[in-house]
N, C-alpha and C positions, 0 to 999 in steps of 0.2 A: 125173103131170102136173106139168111145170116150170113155176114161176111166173117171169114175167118183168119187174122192175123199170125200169122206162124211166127213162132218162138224167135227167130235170127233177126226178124223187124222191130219186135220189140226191144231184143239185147240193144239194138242201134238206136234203137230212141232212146231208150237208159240213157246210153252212154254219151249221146249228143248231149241229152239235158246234163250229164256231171260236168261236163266240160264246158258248159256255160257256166254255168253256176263256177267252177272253177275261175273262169277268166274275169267273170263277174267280183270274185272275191279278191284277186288277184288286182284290176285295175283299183279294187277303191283299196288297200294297202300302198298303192302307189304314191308319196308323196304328188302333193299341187306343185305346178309346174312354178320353177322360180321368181320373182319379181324382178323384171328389166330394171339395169340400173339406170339413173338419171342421168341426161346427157344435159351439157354445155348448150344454150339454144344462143347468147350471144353475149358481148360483152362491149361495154365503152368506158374507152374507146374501145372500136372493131380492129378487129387482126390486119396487120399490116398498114395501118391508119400513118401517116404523115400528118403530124401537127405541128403549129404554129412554137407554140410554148409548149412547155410541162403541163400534163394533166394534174389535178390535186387528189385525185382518188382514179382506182379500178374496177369497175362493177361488172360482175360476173351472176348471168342471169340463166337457172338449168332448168329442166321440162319438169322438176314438181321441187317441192320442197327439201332442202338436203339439210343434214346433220350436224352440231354445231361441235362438232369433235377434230379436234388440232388442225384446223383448216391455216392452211400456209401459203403464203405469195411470196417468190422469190423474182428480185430484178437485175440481171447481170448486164454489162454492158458489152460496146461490140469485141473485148480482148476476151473475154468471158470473165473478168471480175465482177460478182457481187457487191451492189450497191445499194442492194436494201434486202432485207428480210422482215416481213408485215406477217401479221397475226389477220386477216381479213373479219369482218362482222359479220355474222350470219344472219339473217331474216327472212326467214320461210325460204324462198328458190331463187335469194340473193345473196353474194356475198361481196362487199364491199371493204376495197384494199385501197386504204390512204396512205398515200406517200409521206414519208416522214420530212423530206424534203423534196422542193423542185429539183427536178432532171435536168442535165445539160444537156446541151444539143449532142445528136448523136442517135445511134441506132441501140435499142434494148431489145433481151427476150424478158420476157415474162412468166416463169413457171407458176404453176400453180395446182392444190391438189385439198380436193373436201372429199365430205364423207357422203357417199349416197343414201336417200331415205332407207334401201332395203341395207344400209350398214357395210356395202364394201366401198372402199377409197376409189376414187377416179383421178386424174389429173388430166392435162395438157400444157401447151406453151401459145405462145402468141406474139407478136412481133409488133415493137411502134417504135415509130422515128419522131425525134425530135431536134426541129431545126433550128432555133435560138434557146439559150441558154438564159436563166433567171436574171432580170438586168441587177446591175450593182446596187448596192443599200448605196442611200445619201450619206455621206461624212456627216457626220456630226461638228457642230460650228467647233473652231480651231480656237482653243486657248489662250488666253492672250499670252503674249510672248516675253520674257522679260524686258525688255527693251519697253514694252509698253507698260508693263507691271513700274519699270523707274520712272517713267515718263507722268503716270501717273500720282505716282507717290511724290513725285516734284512738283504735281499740281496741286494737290493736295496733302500737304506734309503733314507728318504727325505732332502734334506737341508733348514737346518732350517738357518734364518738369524742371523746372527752373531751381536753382540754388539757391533763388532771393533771401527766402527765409530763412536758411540754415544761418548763411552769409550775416545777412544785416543781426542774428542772433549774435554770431561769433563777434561781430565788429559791435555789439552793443556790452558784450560780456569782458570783449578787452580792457574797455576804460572803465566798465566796475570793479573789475581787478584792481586795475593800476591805482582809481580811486581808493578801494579799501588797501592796497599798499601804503598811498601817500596818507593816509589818516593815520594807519596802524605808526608811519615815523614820526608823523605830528604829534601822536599820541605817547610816541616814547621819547622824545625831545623836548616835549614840555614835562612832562615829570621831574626829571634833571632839573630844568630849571627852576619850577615851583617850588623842589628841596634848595638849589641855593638859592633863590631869593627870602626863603623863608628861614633858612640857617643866617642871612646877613642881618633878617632883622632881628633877631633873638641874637648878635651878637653885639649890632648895635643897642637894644635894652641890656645887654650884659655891660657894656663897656658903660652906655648912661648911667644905670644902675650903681656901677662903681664909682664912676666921678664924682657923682651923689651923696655917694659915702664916705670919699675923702675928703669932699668939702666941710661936712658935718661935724668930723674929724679934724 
């Protein structure tokens, strides 16, 4: 016995199968559905933490690996001034925000904002207290004072050069002066004289000489 399918069964099945096949073409044109962004899974310190001292760094730990594109830490304080702005380091699904300086005691927010691995930015904020303030640096030892800079230098004075030798030069150079003075008068004092002693004796042969001759005479 032949079954016979009338013509209006068929159209319906046609047009079932276009309409798959439609939807079929239709769902794979449909972009894959988006990639979840990466979320925060914790950070230390924890949110709302109460510490002792200032932490040295902030570490911010997210559900995969996030992007190492202008990731930024901001830390204001409790009036809402800004007290730091950090660059954080990124490594795989951490980023790590070192304080450029310790915190005073006191309440801080913490903003903060990276890039998720599918490429859009995420942020949040987070909250830490701190109850002591970085103790004081040591002084450095105190200079001595002048009072002991004189006290010193009266213990030990300096030597100062002495005149001695100029001194005993000049006191040796006065009486060679005055020496070659009293020579240089000796020396024109006796001249004089050695002309008249020597003119008396060519007067005395002058005057012998003539008596000489009038005796002969």
């Amino acid at each position: 016995m032949t079954s016979v399918i009338s013509r209006p069964a068929a159209r319906s099945t046609s047009a079932l199968a276009v309409c798959v096949a439609l939807l079929c073409a239709v769902m794979l044109a449909l972009p894959a559905p988006a990639q979840a962004h990466d979320t925060l899974l914790s950070t230390d310190p924890a949110d709302g933490s109460t510490l002792e001292t200032s932490p040295e760094a902030v570490v911010f730990t997210f559900s995969s690996d996030i992007l190492d594109v202008s990731p930024l830490v901001r830390v204001s304080d409790e009036s809402g001034e800004q007290v730091a702005e950090i660059t954080p380091t990124v490594e795989g699904p951490t980023a790590t925000a070192t304080l450029p300086e310790p915190l005073a005691a006191g309440t801080y927010d913490i903003q903060w904002r990276v890039v998720s691995g599918d490429g859009h930015p995420i942020e949040g904020t987070l909250t830490l207290t701190v109850e002591q303030g970085p103790a004081p640096e040591e002084d450095a030892p105190a200079a001595p004072s002048d009072g002991e800079s004189a006290e010193d230098a009266e213990e030990s004075p300096q030597e100062l050069p002495t005149a001695t030798g100029p001194v005993e030069a000049q006191g040796e150079s006065e009486p060679t002066a005055e020496a070659a003075e009293s020579s240089q008068q000796e020396g024109g004092l006796s001249m004089p004289v050695l002309l008249g002693g020597l003119a008396v004796i060519v007067l005395a042969v002058v005057v012998v000489g003539f008596v000489i001759m009038r005796r002969r005479d």
